[in-house]
Structures are given as C-alpha cells and as structure tokens.
C-alpha positions as CSV (number, residue, x, y, z in Angstrom):
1,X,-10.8,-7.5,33.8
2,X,-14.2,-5.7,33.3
3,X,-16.6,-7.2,30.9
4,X,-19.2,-4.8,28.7
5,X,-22.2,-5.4,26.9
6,X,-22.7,-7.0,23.9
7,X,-22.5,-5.3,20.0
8,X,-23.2,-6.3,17.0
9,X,-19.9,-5.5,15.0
10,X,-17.0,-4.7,16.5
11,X,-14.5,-3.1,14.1
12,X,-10.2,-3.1,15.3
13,X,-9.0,-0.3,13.3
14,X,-10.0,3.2,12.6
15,X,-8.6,3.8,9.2
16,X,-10.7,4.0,5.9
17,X,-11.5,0.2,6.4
18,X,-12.9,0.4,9.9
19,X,-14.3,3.6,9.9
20,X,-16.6,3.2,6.5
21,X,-17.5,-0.2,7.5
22,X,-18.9,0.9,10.6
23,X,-20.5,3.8,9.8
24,X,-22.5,1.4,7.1
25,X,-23.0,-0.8,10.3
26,X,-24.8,1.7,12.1
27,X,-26.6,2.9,9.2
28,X,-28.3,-1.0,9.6
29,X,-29.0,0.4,12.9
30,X,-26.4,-2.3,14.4
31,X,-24.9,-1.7,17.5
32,X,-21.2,-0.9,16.8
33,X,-17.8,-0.6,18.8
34,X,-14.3,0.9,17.0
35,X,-11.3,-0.1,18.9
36,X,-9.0,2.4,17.8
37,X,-4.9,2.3,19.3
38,X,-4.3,5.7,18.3
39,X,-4.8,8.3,21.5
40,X,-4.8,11.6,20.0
41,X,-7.6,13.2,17.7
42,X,-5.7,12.6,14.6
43,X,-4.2,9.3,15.3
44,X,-1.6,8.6,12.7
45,X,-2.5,6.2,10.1
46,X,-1.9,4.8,6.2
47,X,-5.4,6.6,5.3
48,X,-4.3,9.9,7.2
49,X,-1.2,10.1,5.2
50,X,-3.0,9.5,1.5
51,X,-2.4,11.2,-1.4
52,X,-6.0,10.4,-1.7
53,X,-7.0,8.7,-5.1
54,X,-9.2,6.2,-6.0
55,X,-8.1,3.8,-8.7
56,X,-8.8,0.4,-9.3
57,X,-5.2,-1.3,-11.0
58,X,-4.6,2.3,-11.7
59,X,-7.6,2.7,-13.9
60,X,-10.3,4.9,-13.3
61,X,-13.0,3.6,-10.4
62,X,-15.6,4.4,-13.0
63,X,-14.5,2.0,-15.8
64,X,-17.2,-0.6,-17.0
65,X,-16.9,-3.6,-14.5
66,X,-16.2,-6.5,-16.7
67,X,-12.9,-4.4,-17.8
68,X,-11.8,-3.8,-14.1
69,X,-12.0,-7.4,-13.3
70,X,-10.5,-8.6,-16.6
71,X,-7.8,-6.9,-15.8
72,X,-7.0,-7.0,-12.2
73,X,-7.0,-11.6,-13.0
74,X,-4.7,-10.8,-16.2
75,X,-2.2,-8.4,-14.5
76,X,-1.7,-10.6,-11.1
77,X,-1.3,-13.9,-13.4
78,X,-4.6,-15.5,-12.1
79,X,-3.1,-14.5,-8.5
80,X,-6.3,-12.4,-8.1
81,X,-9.2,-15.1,-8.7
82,X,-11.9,-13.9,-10.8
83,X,-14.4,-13.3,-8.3
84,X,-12.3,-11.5,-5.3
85,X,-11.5,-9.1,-9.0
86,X,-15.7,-8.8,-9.4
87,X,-16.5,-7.8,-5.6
88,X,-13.6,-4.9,-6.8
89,X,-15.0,-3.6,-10.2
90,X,-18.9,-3.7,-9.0
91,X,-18.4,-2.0,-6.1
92,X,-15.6,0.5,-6.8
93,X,-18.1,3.4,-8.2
94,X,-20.3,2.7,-5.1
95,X,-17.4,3.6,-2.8
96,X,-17.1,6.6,-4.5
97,X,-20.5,7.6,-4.7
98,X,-21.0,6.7,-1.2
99,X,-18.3,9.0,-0.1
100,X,-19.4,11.8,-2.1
101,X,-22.9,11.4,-0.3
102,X,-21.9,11.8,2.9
103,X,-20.1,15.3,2.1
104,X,-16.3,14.4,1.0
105,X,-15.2,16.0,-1.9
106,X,-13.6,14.9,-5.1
107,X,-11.2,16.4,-7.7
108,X,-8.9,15.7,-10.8
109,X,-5.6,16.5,-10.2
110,X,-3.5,15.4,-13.1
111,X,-4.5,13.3,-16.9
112,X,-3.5,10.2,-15.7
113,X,-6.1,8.2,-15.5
114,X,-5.6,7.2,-11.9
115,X,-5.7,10.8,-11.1
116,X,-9.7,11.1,-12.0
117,X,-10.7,10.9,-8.7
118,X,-8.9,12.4,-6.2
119,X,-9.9,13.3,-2.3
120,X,-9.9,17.1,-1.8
121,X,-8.7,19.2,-0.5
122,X,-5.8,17.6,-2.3
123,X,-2.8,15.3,-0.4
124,X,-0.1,15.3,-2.8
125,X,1.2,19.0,-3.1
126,X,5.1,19.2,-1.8
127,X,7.8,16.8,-1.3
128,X,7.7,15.2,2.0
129,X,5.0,14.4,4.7
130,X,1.9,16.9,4.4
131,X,-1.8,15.6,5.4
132,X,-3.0,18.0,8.2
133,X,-6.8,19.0,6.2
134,X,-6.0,17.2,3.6
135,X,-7.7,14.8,1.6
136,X,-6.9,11.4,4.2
137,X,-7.0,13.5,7.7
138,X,-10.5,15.2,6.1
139,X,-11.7,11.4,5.4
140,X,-11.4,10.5,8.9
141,X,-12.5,13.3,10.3
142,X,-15.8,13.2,8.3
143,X,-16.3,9.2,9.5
144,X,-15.9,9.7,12.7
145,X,-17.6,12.3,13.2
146,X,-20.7,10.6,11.1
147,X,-20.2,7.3,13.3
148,X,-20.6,9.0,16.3
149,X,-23.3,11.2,15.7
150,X,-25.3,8.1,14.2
151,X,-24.7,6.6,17.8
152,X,-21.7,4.6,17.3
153,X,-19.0,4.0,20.0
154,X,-15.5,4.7,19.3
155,X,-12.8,4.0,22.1
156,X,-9.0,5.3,21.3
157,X,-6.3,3.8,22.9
158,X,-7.6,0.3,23.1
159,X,-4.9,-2.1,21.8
160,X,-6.6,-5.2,20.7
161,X,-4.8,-8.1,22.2
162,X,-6.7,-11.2,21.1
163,X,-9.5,-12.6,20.0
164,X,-12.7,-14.7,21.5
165,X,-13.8,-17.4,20.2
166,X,-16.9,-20.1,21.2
167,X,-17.3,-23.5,18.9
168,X,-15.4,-22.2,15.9
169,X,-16.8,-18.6,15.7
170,X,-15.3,-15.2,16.3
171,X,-17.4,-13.8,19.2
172,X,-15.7,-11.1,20.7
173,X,-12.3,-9.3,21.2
174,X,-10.1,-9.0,24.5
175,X,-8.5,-5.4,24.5
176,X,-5.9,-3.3,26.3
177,X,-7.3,0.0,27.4
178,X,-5.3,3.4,28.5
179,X,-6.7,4.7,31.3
180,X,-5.1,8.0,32.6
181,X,-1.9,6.6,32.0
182,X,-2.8,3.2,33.6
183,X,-3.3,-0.1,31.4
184,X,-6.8,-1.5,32.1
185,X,-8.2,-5.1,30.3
186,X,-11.6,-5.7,29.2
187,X,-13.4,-8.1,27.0
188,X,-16.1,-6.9,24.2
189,X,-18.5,-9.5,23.1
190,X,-20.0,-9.4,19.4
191,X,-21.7,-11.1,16.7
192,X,-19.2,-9.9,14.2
193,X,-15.7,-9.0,14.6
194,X,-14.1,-6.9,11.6
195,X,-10.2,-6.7,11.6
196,X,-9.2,-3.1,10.0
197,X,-5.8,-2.4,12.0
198,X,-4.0,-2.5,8.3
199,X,-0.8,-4.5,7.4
200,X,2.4,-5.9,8.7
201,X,5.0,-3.4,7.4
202,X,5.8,-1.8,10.8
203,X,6.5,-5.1,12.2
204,X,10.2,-6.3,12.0
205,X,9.9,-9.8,12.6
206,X,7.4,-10.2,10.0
207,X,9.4,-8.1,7.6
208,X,12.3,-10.4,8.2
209,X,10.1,-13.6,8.0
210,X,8.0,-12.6,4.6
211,X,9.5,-9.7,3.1
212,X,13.2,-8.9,3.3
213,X,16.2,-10.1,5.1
214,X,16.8,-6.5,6.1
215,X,13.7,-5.0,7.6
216,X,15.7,-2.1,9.0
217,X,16.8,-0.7,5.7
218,X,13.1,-0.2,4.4
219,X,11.8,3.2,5.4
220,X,8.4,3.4,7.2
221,X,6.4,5.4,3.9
222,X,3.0,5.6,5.8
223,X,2.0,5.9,9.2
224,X,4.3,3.0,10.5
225,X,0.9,2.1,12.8
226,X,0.7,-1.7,11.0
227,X,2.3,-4.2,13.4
228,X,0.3,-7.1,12.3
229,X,-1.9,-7.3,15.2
230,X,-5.2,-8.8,14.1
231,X,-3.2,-10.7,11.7
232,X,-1.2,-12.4,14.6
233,X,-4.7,-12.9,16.7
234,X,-7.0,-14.8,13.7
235,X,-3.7,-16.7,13.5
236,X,-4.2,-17.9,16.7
237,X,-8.1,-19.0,15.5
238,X,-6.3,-21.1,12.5
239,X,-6.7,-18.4,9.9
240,X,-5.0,-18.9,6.4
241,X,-2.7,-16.5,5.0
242,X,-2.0,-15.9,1.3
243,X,0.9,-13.3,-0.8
244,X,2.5,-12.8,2.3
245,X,5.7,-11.8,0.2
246,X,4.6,-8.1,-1.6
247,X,4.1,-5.1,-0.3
248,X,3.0,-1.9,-2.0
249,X,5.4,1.0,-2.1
250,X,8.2,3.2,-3.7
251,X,11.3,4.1,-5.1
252,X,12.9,6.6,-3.1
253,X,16.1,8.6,-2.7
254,X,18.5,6.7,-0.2
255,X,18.7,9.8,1.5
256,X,14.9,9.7,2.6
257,X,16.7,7.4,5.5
258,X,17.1,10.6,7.2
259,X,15.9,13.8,5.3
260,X,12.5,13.9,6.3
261,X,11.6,16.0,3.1
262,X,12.4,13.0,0.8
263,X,9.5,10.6,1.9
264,X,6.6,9.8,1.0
265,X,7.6,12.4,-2.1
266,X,9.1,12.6,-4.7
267,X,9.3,9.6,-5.9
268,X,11.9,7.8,-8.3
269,X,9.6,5.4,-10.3
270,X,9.2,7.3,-13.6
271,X,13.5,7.6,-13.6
272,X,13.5,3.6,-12.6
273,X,10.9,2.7,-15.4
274,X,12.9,4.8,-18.3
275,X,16.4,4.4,-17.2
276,X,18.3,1.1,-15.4
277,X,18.5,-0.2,-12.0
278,X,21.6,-1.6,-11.0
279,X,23.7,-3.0,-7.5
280,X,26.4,-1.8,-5.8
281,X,28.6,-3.1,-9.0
282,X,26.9,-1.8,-11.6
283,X,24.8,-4.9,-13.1
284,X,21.1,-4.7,-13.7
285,X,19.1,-7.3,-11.4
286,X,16.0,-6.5,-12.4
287,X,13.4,-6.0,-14.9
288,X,12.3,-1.6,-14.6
289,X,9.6,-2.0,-17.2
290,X,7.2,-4.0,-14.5
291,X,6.7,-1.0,-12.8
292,X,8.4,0.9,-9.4
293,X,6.2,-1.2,-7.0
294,X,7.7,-4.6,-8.5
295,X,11.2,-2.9,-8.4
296,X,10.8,-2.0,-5.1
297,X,9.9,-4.9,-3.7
298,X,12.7,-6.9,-5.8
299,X,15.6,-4.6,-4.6
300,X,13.8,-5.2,-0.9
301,X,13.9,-9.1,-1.3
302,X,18.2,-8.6,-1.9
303,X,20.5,-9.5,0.8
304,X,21.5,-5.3,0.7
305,X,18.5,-3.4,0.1
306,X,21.1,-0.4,0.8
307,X,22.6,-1.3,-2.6
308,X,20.9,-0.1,-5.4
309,X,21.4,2.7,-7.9
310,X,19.2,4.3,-10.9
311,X,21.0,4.9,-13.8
312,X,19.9,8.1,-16.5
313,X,20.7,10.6,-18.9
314,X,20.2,14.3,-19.5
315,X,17.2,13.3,-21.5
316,X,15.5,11.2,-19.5
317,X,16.4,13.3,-16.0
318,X,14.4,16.3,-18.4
319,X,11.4,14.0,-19.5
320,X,10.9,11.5,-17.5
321,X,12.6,12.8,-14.3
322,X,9.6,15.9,-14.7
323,X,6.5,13.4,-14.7
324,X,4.3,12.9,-11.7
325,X,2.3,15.4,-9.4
326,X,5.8,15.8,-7.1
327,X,8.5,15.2,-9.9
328,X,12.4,14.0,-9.0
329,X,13.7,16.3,-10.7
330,X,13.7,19.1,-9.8
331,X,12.4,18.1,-6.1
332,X,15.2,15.3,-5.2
333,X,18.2,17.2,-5.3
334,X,16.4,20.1,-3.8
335,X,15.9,19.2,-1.0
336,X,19.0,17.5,-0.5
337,X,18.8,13.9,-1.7
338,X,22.3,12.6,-3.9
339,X,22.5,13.0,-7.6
340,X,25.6,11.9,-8.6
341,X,27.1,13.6,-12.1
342,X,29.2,13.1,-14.7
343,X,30.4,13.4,-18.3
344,X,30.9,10.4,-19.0
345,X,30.3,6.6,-17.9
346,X,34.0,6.0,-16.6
347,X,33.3,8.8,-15.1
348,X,29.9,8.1,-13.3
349,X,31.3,4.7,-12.2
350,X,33.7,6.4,-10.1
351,X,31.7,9.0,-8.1
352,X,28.6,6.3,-7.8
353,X,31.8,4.0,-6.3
354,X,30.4,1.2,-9.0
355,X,32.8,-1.0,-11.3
356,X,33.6,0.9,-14.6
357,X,33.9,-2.3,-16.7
358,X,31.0,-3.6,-15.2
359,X,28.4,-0.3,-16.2
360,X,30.0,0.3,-19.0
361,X,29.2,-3.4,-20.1
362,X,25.4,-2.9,-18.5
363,X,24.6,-0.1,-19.9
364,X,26.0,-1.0,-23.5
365,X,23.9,-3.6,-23.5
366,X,21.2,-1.9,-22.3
367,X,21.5,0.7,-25.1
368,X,22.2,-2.2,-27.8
369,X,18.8,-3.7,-26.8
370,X,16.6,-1.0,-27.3
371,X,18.5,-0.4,-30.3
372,X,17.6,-3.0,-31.8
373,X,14.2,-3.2,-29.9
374,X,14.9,-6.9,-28.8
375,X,14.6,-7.0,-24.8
376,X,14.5,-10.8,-25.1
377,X,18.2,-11.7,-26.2
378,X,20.7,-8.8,-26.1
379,X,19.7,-7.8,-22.4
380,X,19.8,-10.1,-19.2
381,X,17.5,-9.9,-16.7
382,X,15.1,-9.2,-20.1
383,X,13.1,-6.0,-19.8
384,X,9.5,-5.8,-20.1
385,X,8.5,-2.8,-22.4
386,X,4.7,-3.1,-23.2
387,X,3.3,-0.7,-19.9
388,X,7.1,1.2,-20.1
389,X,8.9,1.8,-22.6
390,X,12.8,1.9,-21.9
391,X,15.2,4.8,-23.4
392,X,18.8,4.5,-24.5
393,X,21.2,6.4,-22.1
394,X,23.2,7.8,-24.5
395,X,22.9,11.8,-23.8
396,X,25.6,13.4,-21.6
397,X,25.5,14.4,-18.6
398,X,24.7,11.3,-16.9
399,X,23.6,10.4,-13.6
400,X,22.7,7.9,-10.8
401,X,20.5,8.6,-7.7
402,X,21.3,6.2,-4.7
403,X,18.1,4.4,-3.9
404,X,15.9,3.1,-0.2
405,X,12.6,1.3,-0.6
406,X,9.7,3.2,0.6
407,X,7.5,0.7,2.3
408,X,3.6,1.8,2.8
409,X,1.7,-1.2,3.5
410,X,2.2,-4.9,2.8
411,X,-0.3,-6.3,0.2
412,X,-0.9,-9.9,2.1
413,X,-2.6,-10.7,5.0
414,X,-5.5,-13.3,6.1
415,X,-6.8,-14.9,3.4
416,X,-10.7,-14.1,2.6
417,X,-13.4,-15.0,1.0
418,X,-14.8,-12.7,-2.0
419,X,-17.1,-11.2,1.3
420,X,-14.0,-11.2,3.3
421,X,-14.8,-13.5,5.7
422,X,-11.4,-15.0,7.5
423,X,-11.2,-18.6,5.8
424,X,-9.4,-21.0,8.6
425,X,-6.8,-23.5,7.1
426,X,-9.6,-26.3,7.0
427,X,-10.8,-24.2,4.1
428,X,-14.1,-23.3,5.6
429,X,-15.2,-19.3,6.6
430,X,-14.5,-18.5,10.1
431,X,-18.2,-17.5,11.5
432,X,-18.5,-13.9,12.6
433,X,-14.5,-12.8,11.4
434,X,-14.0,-10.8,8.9
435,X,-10.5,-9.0,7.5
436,X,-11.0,-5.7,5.5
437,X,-8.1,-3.2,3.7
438,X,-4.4,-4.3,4.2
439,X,-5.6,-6.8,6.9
440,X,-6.7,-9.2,4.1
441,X,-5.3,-10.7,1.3
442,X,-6.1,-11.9,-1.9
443,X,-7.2,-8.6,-3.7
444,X,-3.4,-7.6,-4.7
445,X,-0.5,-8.7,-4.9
446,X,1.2,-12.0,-6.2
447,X,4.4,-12.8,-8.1
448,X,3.7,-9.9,-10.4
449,X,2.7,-7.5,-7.1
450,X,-0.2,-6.2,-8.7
451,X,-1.4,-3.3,-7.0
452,X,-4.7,-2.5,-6.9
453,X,-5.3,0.4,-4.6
454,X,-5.2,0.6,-0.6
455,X,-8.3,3.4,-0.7
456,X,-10.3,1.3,-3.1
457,X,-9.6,-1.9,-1.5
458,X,-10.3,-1.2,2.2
459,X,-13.9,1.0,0.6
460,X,-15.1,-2.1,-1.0
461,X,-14.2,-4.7,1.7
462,X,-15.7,-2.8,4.4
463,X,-19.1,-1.9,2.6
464,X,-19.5,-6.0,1.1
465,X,-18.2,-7.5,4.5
466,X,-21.2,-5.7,6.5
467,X,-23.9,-6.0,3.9
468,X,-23.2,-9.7,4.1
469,X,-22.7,-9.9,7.3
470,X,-26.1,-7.8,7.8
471,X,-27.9,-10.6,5.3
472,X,-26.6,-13.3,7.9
473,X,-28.6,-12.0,10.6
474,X,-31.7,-11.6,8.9
C-alpha cells in the first residue's frame, strides 16, 4: 500500500462530469487528481458515445430560467424539487458557454428544439456505434488535454475501491492501480472527493434489485463502463439513495441483441409514440403517448422484457417511421433488424406469432378511441395524447417490429443536495463528498421518468459542486 500526497479534489470518473469539474478545480488553482478505470487513450465511456446535445427536458439550454425549472417540477410530478430544477435552468447556458470558451464547437443539426445545440463535429450520422472525432470523443479529448496542461493529474487504470473517511467527512479515496500488468493499492488523501464514474446500468445485480427482473435482456446502449462503483462506496459512508427505479434509454429493434448496426441507432420511439405497443399476445400494457423513455423502462420492469412488439401502418411506417436524425424506416430493416408484414391484421397476428382475437380486439379499440378522440374510456391502459398524438392503424400494409430495451444510463443514484453534496440517511450533507452526472440523483427521473439530459446534467453538477465546494474553503 503506498500512500501519496495530499489534493484538494479528487474526482472518480473521467467522463463529462469529472473531467469539467476538474478542470474548473484547477482553474481555482486547486490541486487536483482524476482516477480514471479506463487504460487506453480513448477509454470507453457514456460521454464518448454521445450524440452530443445539450437540452434541458428537451428544451433548448437557452430558454428563460424560470420556464426550464417550471417545467422540469411539472413534468416529474414534483419528483424533481423546485430548487435541484433552479441549479438546472441557471446554469445550463453557462455550461454551454463555458464549453464554447475553451474551443469545442457547437452546431444545429435538426428543428427540434433539442437539436439547437449540438457538439460538433456531429455524433449522430449512421445507424450503429460511430464516436471516433466526434462530438463526445472531441469533448474528452479537449478536457483532458486542458486539465493537464493547467497542471492537473490524471491517472488511468486506477479502479476506485472505497472511500476514506475521518469523523463523518469524506477525506480521501483508496484505489486499485495497474501497474505493467500488476495490481498495485494506494490511498489518495483530499479535502473533497467528487464521485463522476456514471450510473449502475452495467451492473447486473443492481439491475435485478432496482430495475428489471431480467437484467440480461437489456442491451448495454452506452459505454457499459457504469458498475455502480462510487455508488456502492458512499453507500458504505451511509449515503441516501433516491429514483433508484428509472433509467434513461430507448426503443430498439430486438435484433440490436446481436446486430451491432442496430444500437444505439435507429431508434423506434417515433413508431412506439404514433402506433401501439403490445406483449407477446397482442394486448397493449402501456401508455406510448408518455414518451419512448417511459415505454422503455415500463416494458424493462415486465417479467419478459423479450416480449414486446410495435404495432403500425403504411402511414405511420411513412410519417412517423421517417422522423429523427437516424430514422427506422428506412435504417431498421436495412440493416437487418425484423419487420414483420402483412395485409391484413389476421394476417400480422400470425407471422408476429401473437393471438389474432386478441390484436384484432387491441387494435379495434385502439382505432375506436382515437376515433372518437376519448383515450379515457374506450381504450385500457388509457393513452396520454397531449406531447403525442396517437394515429388510427387503419392503412394496409401493416406491420410490427420485435422490440429490446436500449439501456444508456440509469437516472438514480446518491441522493444530493441542490450543490450535490452526498446527503447521509441522517439527512445531513456528507462533508467533503460530492456526486455529479449519473452518480447522483434527484435531477431526473421519478414515476413519470423525466428525463432531463445526461450532458446537461453532469455540466451543471460538476461546475456548482466545485464553485461551492471552492466557497467552503475560503
């Protein structure tokens, strides 16, 4: 065990969270440590695989403040308290503008107004996994690079195993380091400690204990680098956790199980929001109008996450089936993923192996509801139409697309203060422990999984957490 000198911050983590929150460390000339796991030069990572925009509850980062925060309490339900949704709206624009000074790059890639601000060189270009000097892999690069050169200390291939503590404060970090092949401990004393090593979705046994009975049948949508690590450790220090159950991620093709060109794109949210999502019989389960991240964690919640279908017509395979930067249609069945056909419903039943009584009966209920436009009492589960609005499926051919979840990163974790400081369970801040970016909790998420934005998220954390950890030592 070798013991090393003293910092003031030491971040775990050397994604978008970490890396900007300590670079603004040693811009308050604070001595600073990363503990990165990753070995290689471009260590896979959620950040490196980013499509790369910035959005706040998929409105644009520059949106008046008072709005952004209004509507990140009213779309989680009051899940999001009103002042972890302030820290997000004041600050968002300053992540942005903070990122442009230090030489990234931003573009518009689509009219959506999500899509304002987007990282460039741009990440979201073809179906499948493409990020080498792209938007996340140029982020990284560019704070790295900045850290070091500002004197900053990075270490790769140091596992962070657990954490020090010394009368109720966070003052250091035990860590695993790989020396030339050998495994070599060593303890790094601090004033602050900043957890940054992203969320639980890689870890199975968390999966199974928060998320889904069948952690297997979720595909790995990011870097599959979040095991939960300084989650586990400020466990160990009595941290809280809070929305342990929601997870941010997509609709995809069941076939992106094992065609690598179907993940992380396209995805099948715009077909699940205008068409029907039903089980392995043919009922609906759920309501498609609360968006493709509630879907998808609803149909990961099931007993068979294996199970599920989407269910369209030629019109909306045409319309809605074309929106988004890399569209389902035509990108799905080129490149390989199942799109099952037919002229008819009895038809469709049969080659999607469903009931034919039972899809007939879902989707003429379906099609009577929007008739009629009542989504109350003519459909069960009732269908939410205000963000998305459904479309009878009426127009031959029609089709059904068998369906994985797409995990990227969970949206849960230690539970923070608006500063993100670690609260323990006696309710009180744990001194000198911070969580920032899928590490925390509180900022998304919920019952109604609002999502608010993984870039955005971990930006904000990490530049509030160090200015107020900064103040403290003044």
């Amino acid at each position: 065990m070798s013991e090393n000198l003293q910092f003031d911050v030491i971040v775990i983590g050397g994604g978008i969270a970490g890396l900007v929150a300590a670079n603004q460390a040693v811009d308050r000339n604070l001595k600073t440590l990363v503990l990165e796991k990753g070995e290689s030069t471009s260590y896979p990572c959620n950040t490196r695989f980013a499509g790369g925009t910035y959005h706040a509850c998929l409105r644009d980062v520059m949106t008046e403040p008072k709005v952004l925060a209004k509507l990140m309490v009213e779309s989680s339900s009051g899940f999001i308290s009103p002042l972890h949704a302030q820290v997000i709206a004041l600050n968002a624009s300053r992540v942005v503008h903070w990122l442009e000074s230090i030489g990234m790059q931003f573009v518009q890639v689509s009219n959506a107004e999500h899509h304002r601000w987007a990282m460039a060189p741009q990440g979201r270009t073809q179906p499948g996994l493409s990020w080498k000097g792209l938007a996340g892999d140029v982020l990284l690069q560019t704070l790295a690079e900045r850290f070091t050169q500002q004197g900053g200390q990075m270490i790769q291939g140091a596992k962070a195993r657990s954490l020090i503590s010394h009368e109720g404060a966070c003052v250091g970090v035990h860590a695993l380091l790989n020396k030339e092949g050998h495994s070599v401990q060593a303890s790094y004393r601090s004033k602050g400690v900043f957890i940054a090593d992203g969320g639980f979705q890689s870890n199975l046994d968390l999966l199974k204990k928060y998320i889904t009975p069948k952690p297997q049948d979720l595909k790995q949508r990011g870097g599959a680098t979040g095991f939960g690590d300084g989650l586990t450790m400020a466990l160990e220090l009595g941290a809280q956790t809070i929305g342990m159950s929601s997870f941010y991620g997509h609709t995809l093709s069941l076939d992106a199980m094992h065609i690598e060109r179907l993940w992380p794109y396209p995805y099948l949210d715009s077909l699940v929001t205008a068409g029907v999502v039903v089980n392995a019989n043919g009922k609906r389960f759920v309501d498609e109008g609360r968006g493709g991240v509630y879907v998808a964690n609803q149909i990961a919640h099931l007993d068979e996450p294996l199970s599920t279908s989407v269910i369209f017509d030629d019109a909306i395979w045409n319309k809605a089936g074309k929106q988004g930067l890399i569209p389902a249609n035509p990108h799905v069945p080129h490149e390989g993923g199942t799109v099952h056909q037919a002229s008819s419903i009895e038809e469709l039943a049969k080659v999607s192996a469903m009931d034919v009584g039972v899809l007939q009966e879902t989707l003429c209920q379906y099609n009577e509801s929007v008739q009629r436009n009542d989504f109350e009492n003519t459909v069960s589960p009732s269908r939410s139409h205000s963000k998305h609005r459904p479309q009878a499926i009426l127009q031959a051919p029609y089709y059904s697309i068998p369906m994985c979840v797409g995990i990227t990163y969970t949206m849960g974790g230690l539970a923070v203060t608006p500063n993100s400081q670690v609260i323990h369970q006696n309710g009180a801040p744990i001194k000198g422990l911070y969580a920032l970016g899928a590490s925390s909790g509180g900022f998304e998420g919920g019952p109604e999984v609002t999502y608010v934005g993984g870039l955005i998220k971990g930006g904000v954390n990490a530049m509030v957490s160090i200015e107020h950890f900064h103040a403290s030592l003044i």
